[in-house]
N, C-alpha and C positions, 0 to 999 in steps of 0.2 A: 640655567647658568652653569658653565664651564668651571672645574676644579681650579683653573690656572685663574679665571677671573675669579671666584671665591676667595682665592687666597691671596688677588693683590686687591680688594674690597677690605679683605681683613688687615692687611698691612695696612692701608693708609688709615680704616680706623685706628689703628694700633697707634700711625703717628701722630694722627690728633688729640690722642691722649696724653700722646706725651710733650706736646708743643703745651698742650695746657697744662701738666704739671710741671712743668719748667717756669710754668707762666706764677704757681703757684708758689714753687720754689723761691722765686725773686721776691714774691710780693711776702711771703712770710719772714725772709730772712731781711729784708725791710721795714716793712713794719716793726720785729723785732729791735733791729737795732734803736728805730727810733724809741720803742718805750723805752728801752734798755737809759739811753740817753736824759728820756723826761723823768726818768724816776731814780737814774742815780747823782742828775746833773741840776733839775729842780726839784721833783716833789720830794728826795728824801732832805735834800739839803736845807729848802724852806719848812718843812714839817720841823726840822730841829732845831731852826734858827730861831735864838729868843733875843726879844728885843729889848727886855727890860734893864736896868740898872740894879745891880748887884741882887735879882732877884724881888724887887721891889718893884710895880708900877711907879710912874713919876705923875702920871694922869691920863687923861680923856684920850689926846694924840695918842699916846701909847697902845692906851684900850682898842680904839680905834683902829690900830692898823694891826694888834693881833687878831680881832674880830674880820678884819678883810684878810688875812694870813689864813685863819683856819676856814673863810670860805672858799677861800681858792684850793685849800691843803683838798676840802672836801669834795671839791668840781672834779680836781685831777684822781683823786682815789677813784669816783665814778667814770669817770673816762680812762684810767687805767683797767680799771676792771670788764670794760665793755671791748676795749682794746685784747687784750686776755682773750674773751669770748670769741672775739674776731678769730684770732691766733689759733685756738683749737677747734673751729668751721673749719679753716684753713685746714689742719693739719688733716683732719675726718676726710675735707674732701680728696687731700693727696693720698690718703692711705686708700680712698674708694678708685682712683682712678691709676694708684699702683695693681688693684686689685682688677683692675677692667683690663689693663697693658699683659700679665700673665693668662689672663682668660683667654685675651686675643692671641698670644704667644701661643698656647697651647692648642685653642683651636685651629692657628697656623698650623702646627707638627702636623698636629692629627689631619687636617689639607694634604699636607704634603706627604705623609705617608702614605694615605691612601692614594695618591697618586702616583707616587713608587710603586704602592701594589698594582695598580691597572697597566703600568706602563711594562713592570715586570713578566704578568702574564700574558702581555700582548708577544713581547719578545718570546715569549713559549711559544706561541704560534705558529 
């Protein structure tokens, strides 16, 4: 294999790394937005909403729907938190495949310099 095909091998790996972290891009600052959304728009809001009457239960109904309040408080805390987990996979895998794009960059240069050098001493000739 040819210097000049090595080096466009490496580029278009290069640009499928970065179609996928673009790809990564969207989906974290997405996902993002929406917990940002569920947890300052319901789970903090319902976590602090209290239903009772000056501090007092009035009965059963009452009990009743704060016991269905903190199982939902309790679903969303686990589904935020697993949400979270998602978000920093995400983040690992953009940082690993930032780190694939400069591999590639680099072993590009080093391509193309040695090809400068070959082409250089051919022109000695």
């Amino acid at each position: 294999m040819g210097l000049h095909s090595r080096i466009e091998e490496k580029k278009a790996e290069k640009r499928g790394y970065e179609r996928d972290l673009a790809y990564c891009e969207e989906a974290y600052e997405y996902i993002s937005q929406n917990l940002r959304v569920i947890e300052d728009d319901i789970y903090n809001p319902d976590k602090a909403y209290d239903i009772t009457n000056s501090g007092e239960w009035l009965g059963k109904l009452e009990q009743d729907a704060d016991d269905h309040r903190n199982d939902i408080c309790s679903e969303l805390s686990g589904k935020i938190s697993e949400t979270s987990n998602l978000l920093s996979a995400i983040e690992r895998t953009m940082e690993k495949l930032q780190e694939l794009i400069r591999e590639c960059e680099e072993e590009i240069e080093a391509l193309e310099e040695e090809l400068r050098a070959r082409e250089s001493s051919l022109s000695k000739m």
